[in-house]
N, C-alpha and C positions, 0 to 999 in steps of 0.2 A: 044118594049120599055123595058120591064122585061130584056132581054138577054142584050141591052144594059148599062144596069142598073150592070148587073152581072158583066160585062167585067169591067165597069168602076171601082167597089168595087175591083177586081180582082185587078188591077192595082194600086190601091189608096194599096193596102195590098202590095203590094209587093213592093212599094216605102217605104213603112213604114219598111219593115222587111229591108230593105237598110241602111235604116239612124239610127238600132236601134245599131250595129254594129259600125258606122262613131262614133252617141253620145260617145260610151261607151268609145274610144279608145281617143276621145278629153277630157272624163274624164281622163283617167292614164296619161296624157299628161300635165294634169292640175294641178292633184295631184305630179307627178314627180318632174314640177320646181317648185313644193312649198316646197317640201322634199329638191330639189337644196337648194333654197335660207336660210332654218332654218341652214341645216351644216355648208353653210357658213359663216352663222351667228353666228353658236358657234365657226368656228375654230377661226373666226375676233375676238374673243371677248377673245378667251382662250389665243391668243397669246397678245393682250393688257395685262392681268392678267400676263403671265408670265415675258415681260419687266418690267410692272408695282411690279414686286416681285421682280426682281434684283437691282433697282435703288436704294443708298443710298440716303436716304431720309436725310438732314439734318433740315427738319423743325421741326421735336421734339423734337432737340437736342440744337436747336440753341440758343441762349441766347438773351430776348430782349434789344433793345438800353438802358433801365434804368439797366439790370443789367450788360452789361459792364460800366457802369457809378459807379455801386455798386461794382465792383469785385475788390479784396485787395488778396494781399500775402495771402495762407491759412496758415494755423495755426497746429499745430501737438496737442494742447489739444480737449478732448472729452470730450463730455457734458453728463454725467452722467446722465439727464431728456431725453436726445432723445431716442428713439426707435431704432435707425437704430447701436447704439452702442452697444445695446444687441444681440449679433449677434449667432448664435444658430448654429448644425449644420446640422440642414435639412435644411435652408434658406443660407449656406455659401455667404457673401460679400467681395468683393476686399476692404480695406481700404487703405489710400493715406501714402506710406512708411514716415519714418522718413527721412529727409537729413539735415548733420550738415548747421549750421547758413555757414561758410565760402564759400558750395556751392551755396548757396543761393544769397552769396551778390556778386557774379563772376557771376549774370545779373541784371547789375542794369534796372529799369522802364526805365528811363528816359522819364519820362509822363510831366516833365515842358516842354521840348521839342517837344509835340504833336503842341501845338498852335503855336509855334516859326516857326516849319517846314510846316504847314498849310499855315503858309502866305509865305513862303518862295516863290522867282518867279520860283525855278524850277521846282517845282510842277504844276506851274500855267497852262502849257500845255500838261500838261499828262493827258493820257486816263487809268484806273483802270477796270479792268475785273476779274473776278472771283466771288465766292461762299458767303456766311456766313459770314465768316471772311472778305471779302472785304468789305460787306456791311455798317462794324461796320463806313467806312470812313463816312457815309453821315450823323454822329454827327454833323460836320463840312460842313458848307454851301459853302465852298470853294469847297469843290469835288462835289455839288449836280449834275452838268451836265457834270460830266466828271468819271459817273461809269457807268459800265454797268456792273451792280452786283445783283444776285438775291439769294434767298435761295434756295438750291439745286440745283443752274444751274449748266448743265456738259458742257464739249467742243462743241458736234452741238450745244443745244441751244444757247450759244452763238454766235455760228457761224451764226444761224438764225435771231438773229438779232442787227448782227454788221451795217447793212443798217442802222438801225437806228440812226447811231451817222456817218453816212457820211456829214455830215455838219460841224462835226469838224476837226481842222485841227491839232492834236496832235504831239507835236515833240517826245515826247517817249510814250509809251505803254505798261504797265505792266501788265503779266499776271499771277495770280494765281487758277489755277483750276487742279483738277484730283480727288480730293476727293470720288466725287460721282459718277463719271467714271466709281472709279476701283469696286463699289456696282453693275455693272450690273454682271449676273449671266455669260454669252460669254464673255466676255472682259478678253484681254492680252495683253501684251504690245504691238503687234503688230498692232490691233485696234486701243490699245492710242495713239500711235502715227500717226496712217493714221488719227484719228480725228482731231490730234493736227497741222497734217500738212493742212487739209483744213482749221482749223480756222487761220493757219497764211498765206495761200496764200488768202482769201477774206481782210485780215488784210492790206497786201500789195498792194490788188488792190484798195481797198479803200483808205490807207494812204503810201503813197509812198517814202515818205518823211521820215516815223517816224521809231526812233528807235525802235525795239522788245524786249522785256526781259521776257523771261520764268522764273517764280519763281519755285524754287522745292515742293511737295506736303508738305506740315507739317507734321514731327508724330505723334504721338499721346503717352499720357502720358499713363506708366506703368496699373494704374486704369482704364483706359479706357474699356469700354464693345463693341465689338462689336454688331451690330445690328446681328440679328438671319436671317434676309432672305435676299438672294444674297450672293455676295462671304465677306468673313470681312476685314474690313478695318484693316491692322496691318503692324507693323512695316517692317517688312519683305517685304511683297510686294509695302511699299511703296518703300522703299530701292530699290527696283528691277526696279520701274516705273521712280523712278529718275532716276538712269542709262540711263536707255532708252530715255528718254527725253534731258538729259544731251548729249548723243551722237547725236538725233533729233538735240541739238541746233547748235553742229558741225559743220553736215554737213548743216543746213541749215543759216548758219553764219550769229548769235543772241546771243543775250547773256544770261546767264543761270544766275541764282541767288540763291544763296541757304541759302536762307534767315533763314533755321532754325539754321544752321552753329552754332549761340551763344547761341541756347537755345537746343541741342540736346547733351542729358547724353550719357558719352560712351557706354551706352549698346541700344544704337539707338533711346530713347523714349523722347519725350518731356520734359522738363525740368517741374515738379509741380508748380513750382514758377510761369510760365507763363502764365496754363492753367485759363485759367479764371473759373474752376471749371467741369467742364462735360471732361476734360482729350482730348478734339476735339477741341474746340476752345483756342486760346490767348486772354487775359486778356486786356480790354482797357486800360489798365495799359502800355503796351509793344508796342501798335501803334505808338507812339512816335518812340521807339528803332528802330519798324519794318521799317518806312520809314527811319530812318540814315540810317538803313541797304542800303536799294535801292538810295539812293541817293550817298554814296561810293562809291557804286557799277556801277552804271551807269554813271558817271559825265565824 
């Protein structure tokens, strides 16, 4: 009984000294894909932060619908009580240059004109795509379901969800977007263009019918700051992305619009008169002007 007893311990020990080996290694096995899964989990996380650092962002820039309702010709006098006129020079500020009255008034508003063109029927079947600036159209309850306009949308977004408005039957289609494009940190015109070209071939499967019209990127007024993270928004590459677009609308036989054409100073920058104050946007003042513009042009 005892010797059995032995053999049986004997055995029970040596099943144990088996499995103590098996435990240890289904540990490191355990600990390993949890060490996998954390990496992953930063590199997922590091590469969100680094898109999410190139995009121009225009939501802090953008101006609410009361102040394009508020926005007026600026002015060249300085208020002596503000702050921002004391300008120092550890805190150096860009201030908005002088320009004579005569170039000033070689753009007129033409803001009686917003309402008149709003009900006009040619608008009646157009689709509106674009950023900020496009959105300013949904003052007006004539464009409520005929934008697909966000703040900060770039070309995929849009492109993601143009499904959305397949239930319209748009006879043209105007597009203004690249602004915050050109803020991703990898972007070059080659990019903007391949984007540009999936958003107009879902464009055409969905509306087969409708005209196409690419608007050129707007510049940006002289005072304008760039934003610090991503690449900067400035006159220069816009200039560059137009081109490129311009040639995009070519070959892909559309029409291009280069809507800044009246308001862009020979040294390539936004007209002052237009910006509706942040040197990014146009002034509700000029939505009026902006559709004659498209409506010239596309008729």
């Amino acid at each position: 009984m005892t010797d059995e007893f032995l053999l049986s311990r004997s055995l029970q020990h040596r099943r144990e000294s088996r499995r103590g080996p098996l435990r240890f290694l289904l540990i490191l096995m355990l600990l390993a894909c949890i060490s996998i899964g954390i990496v992953l989990a930063i590199i997922s996380w590091n590469k969100e932060q680094i898109e999410a650092e190139g995009l121009l962002s225009l939501a802090a820039e953008t101006p609410s619908s009361e102040a394009y309702a508020e926005a007026s010709l600026p002015t060249n006098e300085v208020n002596p009580d503000d702050p921002a006129a004391n300008i120092t020079d550890e805190e150096p500020q860009r201030t908005r240059p002088t320009y004579p009255a005569a170039t000033l008034a070689e753009v007129p508003p033409l803001l009686g004109k917003t309402l008149e063109l709003v009900s006009d029927p040619f608008f009646a079947e157009a689709l509106f795509i674009g950023d900020s600036i496009t959105t300013g159209l949904d003052r007006h309850a004539a464009f409520d379901d005929h934008l697909l306009a966000d703040i900060g949308l770039t070309l995929q977004q849009a492109n993601d969800r143009v499904e959305d408005f397949a239930a319209l039957r748009p006879k043209k289609i105007y597009i203004l977007l690249g602004a915050n494009d050109l803020g991703y940190r990898y972007m070059d015109e080659d990019l903007y263009t391949e984007h540009y070209t999936k958003l107009l071939q879902s464009l055409r499967r969905l509306f087969p019918d409708a005209e196409l019209f690419a608007q050129s990127i707007l510049p940006v007024a002289d005072f304008y700051t760039p934003r610090e993270e991503g690449q900067p928004l400035t006159n220069e590459r816009i200039e560059s992305y137009n081109a490129a677009l311009e040639t995009l609308c070519e070959q892909e036989h559309l029409g291009y619009i280069d809507v800044a054409a009246a308001w862009r100073l020979p040294d390539g920058s936004l007209h002052p008169g237009v910006s509706s104050g942040d040197g990014l946007h146009i002034s509700f003042e000029y939505y009026g002007s902006w559709l004659q513009i498209l409506k010239d042009q596309s008729e």
